[in-house]
C-alpha positions in Angstrom: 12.5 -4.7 -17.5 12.0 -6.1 -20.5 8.4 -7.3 -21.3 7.3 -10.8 -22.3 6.9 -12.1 -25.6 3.5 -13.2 -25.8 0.9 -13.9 -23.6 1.1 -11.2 -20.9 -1.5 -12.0 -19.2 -0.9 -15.9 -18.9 2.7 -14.7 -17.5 0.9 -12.3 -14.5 -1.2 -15.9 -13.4 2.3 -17.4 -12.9 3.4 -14.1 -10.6 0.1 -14.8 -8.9 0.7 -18.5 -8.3 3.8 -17.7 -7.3 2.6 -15.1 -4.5 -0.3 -17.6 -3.5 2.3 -19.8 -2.1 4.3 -17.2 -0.4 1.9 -15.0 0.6 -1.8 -17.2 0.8 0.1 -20.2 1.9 3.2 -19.7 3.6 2.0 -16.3 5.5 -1.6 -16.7 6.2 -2.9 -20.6 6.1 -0.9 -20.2 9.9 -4.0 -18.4 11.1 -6.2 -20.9 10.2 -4.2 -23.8 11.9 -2.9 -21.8 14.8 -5.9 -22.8 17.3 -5.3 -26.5 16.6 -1.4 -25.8 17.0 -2.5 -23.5 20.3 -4.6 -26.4 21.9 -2.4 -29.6 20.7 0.7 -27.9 22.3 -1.1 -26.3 25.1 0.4 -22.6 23.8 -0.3 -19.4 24.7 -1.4 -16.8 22.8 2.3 -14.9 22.8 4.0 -18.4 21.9 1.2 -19.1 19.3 2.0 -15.6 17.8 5.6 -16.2 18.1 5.9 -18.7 15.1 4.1 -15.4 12.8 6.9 -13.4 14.6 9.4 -15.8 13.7 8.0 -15.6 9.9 8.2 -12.0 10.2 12.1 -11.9 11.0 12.6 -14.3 8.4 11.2 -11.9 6.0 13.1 -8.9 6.9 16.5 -11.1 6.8 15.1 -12.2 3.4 14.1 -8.1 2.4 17.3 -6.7 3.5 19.0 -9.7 1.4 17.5 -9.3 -2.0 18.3 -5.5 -1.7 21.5 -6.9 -1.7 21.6 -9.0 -4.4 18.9 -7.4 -6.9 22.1 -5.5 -8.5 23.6 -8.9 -9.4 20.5 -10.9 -9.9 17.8 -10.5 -11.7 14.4 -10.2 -10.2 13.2 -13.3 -12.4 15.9 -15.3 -10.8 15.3 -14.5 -7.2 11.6 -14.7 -7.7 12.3 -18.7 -8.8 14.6 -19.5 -6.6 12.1 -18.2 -3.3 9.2 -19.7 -4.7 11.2 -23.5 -4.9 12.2 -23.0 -1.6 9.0 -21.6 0.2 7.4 -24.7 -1.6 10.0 -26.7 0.5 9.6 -25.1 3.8 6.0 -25.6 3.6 6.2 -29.1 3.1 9.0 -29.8 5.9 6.8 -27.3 8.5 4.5 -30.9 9.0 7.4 -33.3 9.5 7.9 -32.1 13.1 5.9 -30.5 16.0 8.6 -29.4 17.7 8.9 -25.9 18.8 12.6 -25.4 17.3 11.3 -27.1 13.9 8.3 -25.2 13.5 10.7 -22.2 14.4 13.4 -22.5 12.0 10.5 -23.5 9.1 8.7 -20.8 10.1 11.9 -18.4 9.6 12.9 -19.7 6.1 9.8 -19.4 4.9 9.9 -16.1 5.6 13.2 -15.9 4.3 12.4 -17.0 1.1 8.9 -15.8 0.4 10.0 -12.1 0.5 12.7 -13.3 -1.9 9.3 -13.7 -4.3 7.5 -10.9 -2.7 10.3 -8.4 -3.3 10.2 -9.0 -6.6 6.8 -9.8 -7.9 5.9 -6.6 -8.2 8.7 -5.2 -10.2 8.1 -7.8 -12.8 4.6 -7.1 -12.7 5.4 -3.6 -13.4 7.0 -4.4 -16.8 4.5 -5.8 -18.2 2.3 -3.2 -19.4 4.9 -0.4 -19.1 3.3 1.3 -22.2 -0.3 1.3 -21.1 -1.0 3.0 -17.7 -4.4 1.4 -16.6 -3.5 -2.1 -17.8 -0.4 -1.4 -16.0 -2.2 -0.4 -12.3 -4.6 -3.7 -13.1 -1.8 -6.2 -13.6 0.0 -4.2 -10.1 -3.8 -5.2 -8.2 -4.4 -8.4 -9.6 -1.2 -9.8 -8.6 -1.2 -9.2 -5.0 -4.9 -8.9 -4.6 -6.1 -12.2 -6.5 -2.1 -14.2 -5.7 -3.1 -13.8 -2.2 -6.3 -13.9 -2.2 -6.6 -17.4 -4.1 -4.8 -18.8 -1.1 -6.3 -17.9 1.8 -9.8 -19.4 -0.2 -8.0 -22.8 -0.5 -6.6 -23.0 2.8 -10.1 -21.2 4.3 -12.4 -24.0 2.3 -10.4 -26.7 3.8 -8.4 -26.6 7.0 -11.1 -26.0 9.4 -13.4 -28.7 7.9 -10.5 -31.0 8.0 -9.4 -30.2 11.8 -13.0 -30.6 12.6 -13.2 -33.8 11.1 -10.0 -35.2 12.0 -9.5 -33.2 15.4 -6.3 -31.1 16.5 -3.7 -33.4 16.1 -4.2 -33.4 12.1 -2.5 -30.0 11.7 1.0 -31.5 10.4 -1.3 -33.2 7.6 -2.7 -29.2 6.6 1.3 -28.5 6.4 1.2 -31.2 3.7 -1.6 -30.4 2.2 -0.5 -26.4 1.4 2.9 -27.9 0.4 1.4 -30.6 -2.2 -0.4 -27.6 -3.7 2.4 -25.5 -3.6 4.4 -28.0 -5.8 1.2 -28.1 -8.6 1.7 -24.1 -8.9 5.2 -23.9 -9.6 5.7 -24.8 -13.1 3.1 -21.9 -14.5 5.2 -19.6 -11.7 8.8 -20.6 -12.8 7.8 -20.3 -16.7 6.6 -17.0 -16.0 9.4 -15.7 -14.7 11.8 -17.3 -17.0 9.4 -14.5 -19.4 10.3 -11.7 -17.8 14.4 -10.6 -18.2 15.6 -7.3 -17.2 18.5 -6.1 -20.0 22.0 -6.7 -19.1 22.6 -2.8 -18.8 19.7 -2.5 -15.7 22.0 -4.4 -13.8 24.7 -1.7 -13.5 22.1 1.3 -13.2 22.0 2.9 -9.7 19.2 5.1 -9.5 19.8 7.0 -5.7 16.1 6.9 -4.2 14.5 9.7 -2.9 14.0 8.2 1.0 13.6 11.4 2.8 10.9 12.5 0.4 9.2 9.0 0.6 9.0 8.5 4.4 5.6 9.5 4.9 4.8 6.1 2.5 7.4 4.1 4.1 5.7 5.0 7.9 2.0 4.3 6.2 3.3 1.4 5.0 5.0 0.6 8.3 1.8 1.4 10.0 -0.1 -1.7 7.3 3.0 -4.1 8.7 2.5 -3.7 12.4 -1.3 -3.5 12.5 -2.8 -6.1 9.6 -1.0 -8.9 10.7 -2.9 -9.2 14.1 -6.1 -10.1 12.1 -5.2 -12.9 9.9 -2.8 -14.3 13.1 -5.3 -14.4 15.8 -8.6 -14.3 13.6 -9.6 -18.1 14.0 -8.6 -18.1 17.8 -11.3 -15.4 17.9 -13.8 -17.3 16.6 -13.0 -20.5 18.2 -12.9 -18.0 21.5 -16.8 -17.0 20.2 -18.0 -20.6 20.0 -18.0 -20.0 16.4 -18.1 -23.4 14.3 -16.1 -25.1 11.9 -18.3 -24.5 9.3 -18.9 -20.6 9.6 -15.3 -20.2 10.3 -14.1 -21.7 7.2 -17.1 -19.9 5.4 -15.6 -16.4 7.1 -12.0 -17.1 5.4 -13.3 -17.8 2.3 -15.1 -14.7 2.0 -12.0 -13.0 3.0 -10.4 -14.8 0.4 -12.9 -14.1 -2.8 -13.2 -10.2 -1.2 -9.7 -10.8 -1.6 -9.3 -11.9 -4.9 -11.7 -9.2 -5.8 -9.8 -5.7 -4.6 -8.2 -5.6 -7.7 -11.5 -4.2 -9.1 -13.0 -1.6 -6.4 -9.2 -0.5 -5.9 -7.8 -0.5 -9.9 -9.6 3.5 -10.9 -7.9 4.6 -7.6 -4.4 3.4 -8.4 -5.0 4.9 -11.9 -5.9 8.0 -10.7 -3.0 9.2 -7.9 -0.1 9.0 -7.6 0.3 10.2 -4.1 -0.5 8.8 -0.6 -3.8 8.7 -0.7 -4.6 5.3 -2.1 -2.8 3.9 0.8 -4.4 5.8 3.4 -7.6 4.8 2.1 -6.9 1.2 2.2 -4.8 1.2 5.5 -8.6 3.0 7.0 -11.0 0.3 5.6 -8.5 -2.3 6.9 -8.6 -0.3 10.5 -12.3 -0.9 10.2 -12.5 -4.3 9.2 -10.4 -5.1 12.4 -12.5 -3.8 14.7 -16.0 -4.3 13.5 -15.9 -7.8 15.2 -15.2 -7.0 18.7 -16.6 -3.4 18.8 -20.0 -5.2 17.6 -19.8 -9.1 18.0 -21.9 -11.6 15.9 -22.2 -13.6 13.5 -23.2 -10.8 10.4 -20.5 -8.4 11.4 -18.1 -11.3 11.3 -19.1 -11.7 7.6 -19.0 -7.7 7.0 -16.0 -7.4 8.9 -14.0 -10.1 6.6 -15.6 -7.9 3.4 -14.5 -4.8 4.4 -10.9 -6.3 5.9 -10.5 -8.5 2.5 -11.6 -5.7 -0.4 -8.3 -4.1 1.3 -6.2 -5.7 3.1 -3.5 -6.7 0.1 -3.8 -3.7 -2.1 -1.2 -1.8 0.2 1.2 -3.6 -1.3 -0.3 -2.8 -4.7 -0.6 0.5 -3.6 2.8 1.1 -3.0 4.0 -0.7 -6.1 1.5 1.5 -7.8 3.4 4.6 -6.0 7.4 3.4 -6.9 5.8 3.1 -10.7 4.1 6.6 -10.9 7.5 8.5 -9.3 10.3 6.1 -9.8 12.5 5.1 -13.3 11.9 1.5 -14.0 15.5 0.8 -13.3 14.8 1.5 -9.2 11.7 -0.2 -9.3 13.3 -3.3 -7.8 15.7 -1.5 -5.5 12.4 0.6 -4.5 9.8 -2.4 -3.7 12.7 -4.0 -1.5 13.1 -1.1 0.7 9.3 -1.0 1.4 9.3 -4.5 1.9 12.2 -4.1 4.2 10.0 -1.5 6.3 6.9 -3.6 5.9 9.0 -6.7 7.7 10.5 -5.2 10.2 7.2 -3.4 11.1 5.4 -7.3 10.7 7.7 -8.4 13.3 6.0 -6.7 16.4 2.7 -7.5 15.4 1.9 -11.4 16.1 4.2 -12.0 19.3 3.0 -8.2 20.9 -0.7 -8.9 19.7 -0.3 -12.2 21.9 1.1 -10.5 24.9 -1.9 -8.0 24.9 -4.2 -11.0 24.7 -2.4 -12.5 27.3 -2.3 -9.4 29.7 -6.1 -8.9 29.2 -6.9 -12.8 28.9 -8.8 -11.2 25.2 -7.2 -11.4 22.0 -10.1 -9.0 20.8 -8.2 -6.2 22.5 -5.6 -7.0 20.3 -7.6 -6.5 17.4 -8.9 -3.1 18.6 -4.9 -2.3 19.4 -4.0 -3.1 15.1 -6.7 -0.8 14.0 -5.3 2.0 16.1 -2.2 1.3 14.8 -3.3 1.2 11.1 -5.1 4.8 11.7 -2.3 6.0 12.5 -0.6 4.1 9.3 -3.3 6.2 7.2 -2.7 9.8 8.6 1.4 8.9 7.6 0.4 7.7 4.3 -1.8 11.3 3.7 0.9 13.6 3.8 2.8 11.7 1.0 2.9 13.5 -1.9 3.6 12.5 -5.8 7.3 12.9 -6.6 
């Protein structure tokens, strides 16, 4: 990977644009629309987690695809070419309420964002290659503050706006997250057009070491089945709490900023191991940011619980990016971050629709909630025995 010319640090905003739509937007805003979609449509909870399943397949078609191509094309190119068209699937997701519509949107966008996701954080990882702690920084910034920026958005907004304009507005959030979408891709397409990997990384094949990397890959499995459950069914806990439009938008937003914020608490650990254990730490404080609101329900553990959940929550995938740096050669990074994000999607897939049939079954989706951080304990004991390379 060859790094930019100038401007380095202009170039990893652009990555993080680039993941707010794909990850903030396309991924997440769901949650925060999902009890308007729920009500308007008369939905269960396992059909209203369905459209998050349906994301999640998406994205392990669009994983298992860029390990395909990432011999042929470069990550810069497949990073431009999801971030266009998760912009487009945003916008077409409020043209249509139908079930089949919101379906198939739901699917490319998941499709395509993992095109973008996949590679983010190889580019990221050439930016800095010669400095170590700029290096883990630019690795926590991108998927802590990318993601992070767009859950604020979407959190400041959408539930004002449903309040205000009642259920039936939901197509008009679709719009909205697609309208912003379309103002962050220029700075996200010009910073991948800065980042080229050398014509000779295309015809390196660097085998990976799977079997000595599966206690990462089943922490990191462990993150893909459990976290999802909170940002899906979050808002339909609230709204199940009486909670108001106004605290639950101020709730996502302080997800958001805690969010945008990781990067800083979680930056000296990446720096320092090179092992499991920043992964099992963060899969454990995401454990107990999912349970803190049923095990003790009110208003100030709501806001504690979305600090703990959001200081966390998107540094696994910086953690792991931080692990394929520390034990890899540059010219697997690519090949490496798909893999995980193949584990990661086809772990994501169970979460929404079986978190919905639990919630279902016990008329609670706070059971669910309990269920995730059980699963993402588990997640952290995996990710302990991993060991550097």
């Amino acid at each position: 990977m060859s790094p930019p010319q100038a401007r380095p640090w202009l170039v990893l905003t652009g990555l993080a644009l680039g993941l707010t739509v794909t990850n903030g937007f396309a991924r997440f805003a769901y949650g925060l629309l999902l009890p308007a979609m729920k009500s308007e449509m008369q939905w269960n909870y396992a059909q209203a987690g369905w459209l998050n399943t349906a994301n999640a397949l998406g994205y392990i078609t669009g994983a298992v695809l860029t390990l395909a191509l990432i011999r042929s094309v470069s990550s810069a190119r497949l990073f431009a070419f999801g971030l266009i068209t998760t912009t487009l699937a945003l916008l077409a997701t409020g043209l249509d309420a139908a079930l089949w519509w919101q379906t198939l949107w739901r699917i490319l966008a998941g499709v395509f964002g993992a095109m973008s996701f996949s590679t983010a954080g190889a580019l990221a990882a050439g930016l800095f290659q010669g400095d170590p702690r700029r290096n883990a920084l630019a690795i926590a910034i991108l998927f802590g503050s990318g993601g992070g920026l767009g859950i604020v958005l979407a959190g400041a907004v959408l539930p004002l706006m449903l309040d205000a304009l009642g259920p039936e507005s939901w197509p008009t959030g679709w719009i909205l997250i697609g309208v912003v979408s379309l103002l962050f891709l220029p700075l996200g397409l010009w910073s991948s057009s800065q980042l080229r990997e050398p014509a000779q990384a295309q015809t390196i094949v660097v085998r990976l070491p799977i079997r000595r990397m599966l206690p990462e890959l089943a922490g990191y499995a462990g993150f893909g089945l459990g976290y999802i459950v909170y940002l899906t069914f979050l808002s339909a806990w609230m709204v199940e709490q009486e909670a108001s439009a106004g605290f639950i938008a101020l709730v996502w937003v302080l997800l958001g900023l805690c969010i945008c914020f990781s990067p800083l608490i979680w930056r000296p650990v990446f720096a320092r191991y090179a092992s499991g254990m920043p992964l099992a730490l963060i899969l454990t404080a995401i454990a107990i940011g999912s349970a803190l609101p049923v095990m003790l329900p009110g208003g100030s553990v709501l806001l504690l619980s979305a600090v703990v959940f959001g200081l966390s929550v998107f540094m696994a995938p910086g953690a792991v990016t931080n692990f394929t740096r520390q034990n890899l050669p540059p010219e697997s990074w690519a090949r490496a971050m798909s893999l995980f994000t193949v584990v990661f999607a086809v772990a994501q897939t169970v979460g929404p629709y079986g978190a919905g049939l639990v919630g279902d079954l016990f008329d609670n989706i706070g059971i669910s909630l309990l269920a995730a951080a059980g699963v993402l304990l588990i997640g952290a004991v995996a990710a302990l025995r991993q060991k550097s390379l």
